[in-house]
Residue frames relative to the residue before (quaternion, step in Angstrom):
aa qw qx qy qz dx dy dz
X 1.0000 0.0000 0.0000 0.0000 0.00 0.00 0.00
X 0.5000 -0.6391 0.5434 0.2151 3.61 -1.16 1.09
X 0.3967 -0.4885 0.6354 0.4475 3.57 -1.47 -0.27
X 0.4499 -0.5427 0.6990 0.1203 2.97 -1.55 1.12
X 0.4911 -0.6310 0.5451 0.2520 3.43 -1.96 0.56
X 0.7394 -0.4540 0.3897 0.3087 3.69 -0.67 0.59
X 0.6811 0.5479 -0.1412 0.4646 2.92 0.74 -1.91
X 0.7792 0.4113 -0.1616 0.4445 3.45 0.60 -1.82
X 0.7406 0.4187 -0.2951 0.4348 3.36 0.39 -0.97
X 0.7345 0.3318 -0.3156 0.5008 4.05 1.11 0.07
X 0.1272 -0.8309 0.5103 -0.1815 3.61 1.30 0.74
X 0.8559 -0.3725 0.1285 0.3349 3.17 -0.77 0.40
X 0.3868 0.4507 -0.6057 0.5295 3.18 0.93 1.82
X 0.4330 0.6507 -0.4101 0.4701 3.99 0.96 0.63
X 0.1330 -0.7361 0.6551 0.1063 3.72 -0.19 1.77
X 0.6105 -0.3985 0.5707 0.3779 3.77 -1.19 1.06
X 0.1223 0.4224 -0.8378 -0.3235 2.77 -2.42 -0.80
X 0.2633 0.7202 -0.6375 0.0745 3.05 -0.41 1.10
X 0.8859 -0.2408 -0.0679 0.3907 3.91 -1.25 0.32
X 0.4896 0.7113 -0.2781 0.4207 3.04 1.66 -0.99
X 0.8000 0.2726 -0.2102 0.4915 3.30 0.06 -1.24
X 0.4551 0.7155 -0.2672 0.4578 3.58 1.17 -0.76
X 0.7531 0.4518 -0.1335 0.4592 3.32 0.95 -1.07
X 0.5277 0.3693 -0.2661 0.7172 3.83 1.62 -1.23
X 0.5836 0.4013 -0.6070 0.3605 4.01 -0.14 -0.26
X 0.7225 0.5046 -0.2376 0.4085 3.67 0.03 -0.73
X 0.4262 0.5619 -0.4727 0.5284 3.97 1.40 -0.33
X 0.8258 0.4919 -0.0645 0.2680 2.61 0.29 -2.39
X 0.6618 0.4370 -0.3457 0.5015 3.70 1.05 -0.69
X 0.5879 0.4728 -0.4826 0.4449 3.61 0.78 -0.58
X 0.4560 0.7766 -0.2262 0.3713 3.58 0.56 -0.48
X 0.6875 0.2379 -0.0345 0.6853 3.20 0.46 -1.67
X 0.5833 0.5162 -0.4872 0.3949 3.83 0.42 -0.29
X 0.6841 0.5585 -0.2522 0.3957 3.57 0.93 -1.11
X 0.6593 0.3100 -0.2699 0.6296 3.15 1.51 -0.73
X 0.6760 -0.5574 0.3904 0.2827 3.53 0.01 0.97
X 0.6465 0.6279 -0.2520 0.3525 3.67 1.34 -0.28
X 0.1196 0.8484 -0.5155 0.0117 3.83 1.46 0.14
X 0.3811 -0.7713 0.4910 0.1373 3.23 -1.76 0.86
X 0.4261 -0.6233 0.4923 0.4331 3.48 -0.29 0.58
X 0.8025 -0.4836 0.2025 0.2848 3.57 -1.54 1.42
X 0.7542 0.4151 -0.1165 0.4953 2.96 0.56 -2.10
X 0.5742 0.5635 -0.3785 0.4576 3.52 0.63 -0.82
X 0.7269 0.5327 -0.1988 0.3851 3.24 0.30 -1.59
X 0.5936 0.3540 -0.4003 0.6017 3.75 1.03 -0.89
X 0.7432 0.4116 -0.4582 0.2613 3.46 -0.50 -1.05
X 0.6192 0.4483 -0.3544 0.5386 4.05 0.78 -0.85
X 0.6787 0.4356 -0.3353 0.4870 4.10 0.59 -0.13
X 0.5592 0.4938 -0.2916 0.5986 3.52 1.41 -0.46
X 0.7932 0.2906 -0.2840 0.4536 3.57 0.27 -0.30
X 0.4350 0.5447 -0.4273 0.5757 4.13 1.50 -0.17
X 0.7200 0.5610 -0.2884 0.2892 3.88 0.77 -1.23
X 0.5784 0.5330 -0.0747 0.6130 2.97 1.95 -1.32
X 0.3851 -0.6378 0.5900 0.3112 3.76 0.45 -0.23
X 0.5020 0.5549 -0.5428 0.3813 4.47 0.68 0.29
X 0.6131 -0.4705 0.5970 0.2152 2.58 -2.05 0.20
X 0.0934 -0.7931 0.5519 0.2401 4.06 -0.55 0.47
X 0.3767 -0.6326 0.6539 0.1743 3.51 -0.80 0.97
X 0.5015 0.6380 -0.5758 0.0996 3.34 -1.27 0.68
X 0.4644 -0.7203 0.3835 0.3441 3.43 -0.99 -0.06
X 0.4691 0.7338 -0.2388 0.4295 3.10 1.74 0.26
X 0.0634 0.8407 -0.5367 -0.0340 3.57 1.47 0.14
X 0.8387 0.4486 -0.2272 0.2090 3.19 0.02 -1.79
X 0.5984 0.5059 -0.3096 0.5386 3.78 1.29 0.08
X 0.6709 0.4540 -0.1500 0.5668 3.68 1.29 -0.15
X 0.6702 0.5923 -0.3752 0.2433 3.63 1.03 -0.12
X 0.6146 0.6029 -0.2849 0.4215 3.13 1.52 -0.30
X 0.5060 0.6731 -0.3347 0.4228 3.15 1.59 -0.13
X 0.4751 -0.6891 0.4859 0.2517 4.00 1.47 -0.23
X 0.6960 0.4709 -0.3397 0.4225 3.79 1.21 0.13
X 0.6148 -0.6001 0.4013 0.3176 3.31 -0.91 1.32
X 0.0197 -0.8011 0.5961 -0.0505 3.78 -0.94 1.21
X 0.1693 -0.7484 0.6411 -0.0116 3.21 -0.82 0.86
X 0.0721 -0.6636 0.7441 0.0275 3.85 -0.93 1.54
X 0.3451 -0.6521 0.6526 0.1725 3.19 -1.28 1.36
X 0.4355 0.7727 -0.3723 0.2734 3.46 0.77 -0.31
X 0.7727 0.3047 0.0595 0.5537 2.64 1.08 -1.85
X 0.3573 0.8066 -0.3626 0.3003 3.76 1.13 0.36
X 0.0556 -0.8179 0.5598 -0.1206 3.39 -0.59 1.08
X 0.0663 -0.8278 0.5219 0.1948 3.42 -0.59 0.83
């Protein structure tokens, strides 16, 4: 087996940024700015990409991404 491209081999499991979310990132960061609680960029798109999309964002990074109101899930911290 070859190496696959990135691109190809994650096909449509690849959330855009594209105006949409681009558009709620900016609600939402003004927001958290007002509350004194800004999100770091990347962080801030990827938790606003996944509120835009209706997913869940897996990460271990909760605490830069809560103010953003999107459902997070640390696998870290998982417990069954």
């Amino acid at each position: 087996m070859g190496r696959r491209r990135p691109k190809k081999r994650f096909e449509n499991r690849i959330i855009p940024i594209d105006l949409k979310v681009v558009t709620n990132w900016s609600s939402i960061q003004g927001l958290a700015d007002l509350a004194g609680r800004t999100m770091p960029t990347l962080n801030g798109l990827i938790a606003v990409s996944g509120l835009t999309y209706n997913c869940v964002v897996a990460t271990r990074n909760t605490s830069d991404m809560e103010q953003s109101t999107v459902e997070l899930f640390n696998p870290w911290e998982y417990k069954e």
